[in-house]
C-alpha positions in Angstrom: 0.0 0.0 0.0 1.2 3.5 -0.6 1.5 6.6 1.6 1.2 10.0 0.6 3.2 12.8 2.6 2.8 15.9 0.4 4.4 19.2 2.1 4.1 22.8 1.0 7.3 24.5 -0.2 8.5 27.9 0.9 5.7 28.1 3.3 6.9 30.3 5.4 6.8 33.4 3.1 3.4 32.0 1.3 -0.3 31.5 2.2 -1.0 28.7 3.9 -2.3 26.5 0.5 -3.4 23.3 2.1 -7.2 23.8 2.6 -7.4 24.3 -1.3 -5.1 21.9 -2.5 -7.4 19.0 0.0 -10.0 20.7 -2.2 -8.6 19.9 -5.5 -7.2 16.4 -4.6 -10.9 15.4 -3.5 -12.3 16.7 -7.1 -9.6 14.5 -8.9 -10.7 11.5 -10.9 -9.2 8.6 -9.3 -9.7 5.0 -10.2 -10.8 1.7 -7.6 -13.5 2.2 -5.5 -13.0 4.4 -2.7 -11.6 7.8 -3.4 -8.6 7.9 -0.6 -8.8 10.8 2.2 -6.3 13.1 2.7 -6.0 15.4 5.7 -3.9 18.1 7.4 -1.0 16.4 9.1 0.7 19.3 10.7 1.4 22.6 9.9 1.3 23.1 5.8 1.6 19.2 5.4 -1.0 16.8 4.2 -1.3 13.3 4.4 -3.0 10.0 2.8 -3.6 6.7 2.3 -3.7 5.1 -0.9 -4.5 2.1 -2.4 -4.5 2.3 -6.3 -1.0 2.8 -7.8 -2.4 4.7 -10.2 -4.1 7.1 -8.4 -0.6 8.2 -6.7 0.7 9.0 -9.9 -2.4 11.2 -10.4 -2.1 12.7 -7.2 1.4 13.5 -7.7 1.6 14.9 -10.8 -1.4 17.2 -9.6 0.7 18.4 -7.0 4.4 19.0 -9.2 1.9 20.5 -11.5 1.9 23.5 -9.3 5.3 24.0 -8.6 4.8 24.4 -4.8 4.8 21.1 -2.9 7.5 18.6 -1.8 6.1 15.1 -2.8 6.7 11.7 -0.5 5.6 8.1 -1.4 6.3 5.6 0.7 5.5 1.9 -0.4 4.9 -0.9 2.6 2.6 -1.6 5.6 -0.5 -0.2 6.6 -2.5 -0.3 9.6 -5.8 1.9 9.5 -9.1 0.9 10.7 -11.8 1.6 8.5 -12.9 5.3 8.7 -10.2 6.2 10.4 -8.0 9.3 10.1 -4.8 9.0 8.2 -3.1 10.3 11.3 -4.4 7.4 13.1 -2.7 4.7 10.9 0.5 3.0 11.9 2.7 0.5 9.5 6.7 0.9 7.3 4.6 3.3 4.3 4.1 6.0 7.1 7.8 5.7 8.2 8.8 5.8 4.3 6.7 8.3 3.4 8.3 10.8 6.1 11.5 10.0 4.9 10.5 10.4 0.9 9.5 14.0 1.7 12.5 14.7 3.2 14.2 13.3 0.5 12.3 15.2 -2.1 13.2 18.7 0.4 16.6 17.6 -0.7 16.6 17.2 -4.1 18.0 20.4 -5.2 17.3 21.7 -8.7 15.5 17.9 -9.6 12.0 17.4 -9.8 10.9 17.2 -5.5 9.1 13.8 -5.1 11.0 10.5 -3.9 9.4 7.3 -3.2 10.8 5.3 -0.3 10.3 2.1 0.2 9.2 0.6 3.8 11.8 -2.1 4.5 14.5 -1.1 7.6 18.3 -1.8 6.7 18.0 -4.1 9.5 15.3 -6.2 7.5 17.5 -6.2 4.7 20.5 -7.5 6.6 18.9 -10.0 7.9 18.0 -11.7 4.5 14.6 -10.1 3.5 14.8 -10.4 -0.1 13.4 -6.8 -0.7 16.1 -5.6 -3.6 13.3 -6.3 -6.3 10.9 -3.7 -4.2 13.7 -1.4 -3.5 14.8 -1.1 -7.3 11.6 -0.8 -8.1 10.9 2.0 -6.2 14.2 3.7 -7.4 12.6 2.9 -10.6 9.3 4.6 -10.5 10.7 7.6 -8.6 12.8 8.1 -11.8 9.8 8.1 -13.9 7.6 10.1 -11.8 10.5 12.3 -12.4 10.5 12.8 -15.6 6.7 12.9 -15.7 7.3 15.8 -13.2 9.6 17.6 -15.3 7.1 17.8 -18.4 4.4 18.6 -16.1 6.6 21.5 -14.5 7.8 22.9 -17.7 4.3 23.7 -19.7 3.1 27.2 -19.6 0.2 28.2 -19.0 -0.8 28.1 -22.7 0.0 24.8 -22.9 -1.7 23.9 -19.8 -5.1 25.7 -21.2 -4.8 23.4 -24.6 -3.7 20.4 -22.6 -6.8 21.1 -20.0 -9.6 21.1 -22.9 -8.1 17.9 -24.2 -8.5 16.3 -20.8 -11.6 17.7 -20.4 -12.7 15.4 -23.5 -11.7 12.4 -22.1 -8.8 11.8 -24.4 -5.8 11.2 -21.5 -6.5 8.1 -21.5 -7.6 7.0 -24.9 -4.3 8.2 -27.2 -4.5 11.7 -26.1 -4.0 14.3 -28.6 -6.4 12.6 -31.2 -7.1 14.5 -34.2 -11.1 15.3 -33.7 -10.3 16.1 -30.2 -7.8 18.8 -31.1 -10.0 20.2 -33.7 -13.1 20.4 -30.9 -10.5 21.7 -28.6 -9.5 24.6 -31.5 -13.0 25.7 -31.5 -13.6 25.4 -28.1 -9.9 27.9 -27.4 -10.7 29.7 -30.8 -7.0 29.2 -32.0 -6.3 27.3 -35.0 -5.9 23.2 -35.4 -2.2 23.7 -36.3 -2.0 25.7 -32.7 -3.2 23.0 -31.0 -1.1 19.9 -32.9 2.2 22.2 -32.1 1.2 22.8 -28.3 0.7 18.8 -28.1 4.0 17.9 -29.7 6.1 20.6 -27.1 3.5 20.1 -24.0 4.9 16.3 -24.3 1.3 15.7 -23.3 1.4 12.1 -25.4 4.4 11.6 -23.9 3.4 11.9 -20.5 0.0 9.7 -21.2 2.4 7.1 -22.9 4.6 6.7 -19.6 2.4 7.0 -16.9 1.1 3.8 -16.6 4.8 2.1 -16.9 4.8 4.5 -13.8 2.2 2.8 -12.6 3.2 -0.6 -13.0 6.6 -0.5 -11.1 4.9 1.2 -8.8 2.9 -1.9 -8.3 5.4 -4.0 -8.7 7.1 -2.1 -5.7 4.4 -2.6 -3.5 3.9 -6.4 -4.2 7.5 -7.5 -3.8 7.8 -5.0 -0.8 5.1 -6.9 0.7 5.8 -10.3 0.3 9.2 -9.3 2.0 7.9 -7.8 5.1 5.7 -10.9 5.1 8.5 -13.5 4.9 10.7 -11.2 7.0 7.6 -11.8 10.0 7.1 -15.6 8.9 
C-alpha cells in the first residue's frame, strides 16, 4: 500500500495552500472504489492513504503541477481501521513516506518527489529479499520524475490546450487525437495547427504514454515489498 506525505514549499513566506489543495485532490478522478482521504498532518503538510497505484501518480503529478509542494511516497505496511483518520494509521509506508518527503526537500534543482520504500536496513540485513521492491521503487521515482519535469515545464498556454483535451476524455484513450484537437481549436478559438504544435512541445502524449509504466513499477514495488515484510515476520 502506498503513503502520501505531500508538504508545501516555501511556506513560510506564502499562504498557507493546504485547505485548497485538500479541495482539489478530493475533485480528482481517481480509479478503484474508494476515493482515498487526505488530511492536514501538521502545519502546511498533508497526508494520505492510498491504495491504487495509479491514483498516486495522479495525485502526484497534480501536485508537481503547481510548482509548490515537496512530494513523498512511501510503499509498505498499513495499519488503518476503516474510517479512520490518516493520522491514526501506523505501519513501514508511514515511516517511508516521512523520509520520501524529506528526500524530495533535498533534491536540489530535480523534480521534488521521492518514493521510499518501507523495508528497515536491518530487515535487509537480515535476508529479507526486498532488492526487487527497493529497485523498483528507485525505478518509479525516476519516472515520476521525468513525468514531473514535463508537467513542471508547460506554460500556462499549454496547460489551457492540454486542459480542454483532458476535459474530452482523451488522457487516457491516445491523447492528442485529431477530432479532439479540432473540438479543442474551436472550443480555445486558436487554430488546429496551434493546437497539434502545443501537443508535440507540452509532451502531453508523452506523459500519457509513460504513466502507466509509472504505474506498474509502482505496483510492482508494492507487491515485492510486501511479500518481503511478510516473509521477514514468517
Amino acid at each position: 500500500m502506498f503513503v502520501m506525505t505531500i508538504d508545501q514549499r516555501g511556506s513560510t513566506g506564502d499562504q498557507d495552500r493546504v485547505p485548497s489543495f485538500l479541495a482539489q485532490v478530493a475533485r480528482l478522478e481517481l480509479p478503484g472504489p474508494a476515493h482515498p482521504v487526505f488530511e492536514r498532518s501538521v502545519g502546511d503538510e498533508v497526508q494520505g492513504v492510498v491504495r491504487e497505484a495509479s491514483a498516486v501518480v495522479e495525485i502526484a503529478l497534480h501536485a508537481l503541477r503547481e510548482g509548490r509542494w515537496y512530494v513523498g511516497i512511501g510503499v509498505g505496511s498499513v495499519s488503518l481501521p476503516p474510517d479512520a483518520s490518516p493520522r491514526e494509521g501506523t505501519g513501514t509506508a508511514f515511516v517511508a513516506a516521512r523520509r520520501a518527503v524529506e528526500h524530495a526537500k533535498s533534491a536540489g534543482s530535480q523534480v521534488p518527489l521521492s518514493v521510499v520504500p518501507g523495508i528497515m536496513a536491518g530487515e535487509a540485513g537480515r535476508g529479507v529479499p526486498a532488492g526487487e521492491g527497493v529497485q523498483a521503487c528507485a525505478n518509479a521515482e525516476a519516472v515520476l520524475r521525468l513525468l514531473g519535469r514535463l508537467v513542471q515545464d508547460r506554460t500556462e498556454a499549454q496547460w489551457r490546450v492540454v486542459d480542454a483535451l483532458s476535459r474530452l476524455g482523451a488522457g487516457g484513450q491516445g491523447p492528442g487525437r485529431h477530432g479532439s484537437q479540432k473540438r479543442v481549436a474551436r472550443e480555445l478559438g486558436i487554430s488546429e495547427q496551434s493546437v497539434s504544435r502545443t501537443v508535440l512541445r507540452s509532451g502531453w502524449q508523452e506523459e500519457w504514454a509513460a504513466r502507466p509504466a509509472a504505474s506498474m513499477l509502482l505496483g510492482y514495488a508494492d507487491s515485492q515489498i510486501t511479500q518481503a515484510l511478510n516473509d521477514g515476520q514468517a
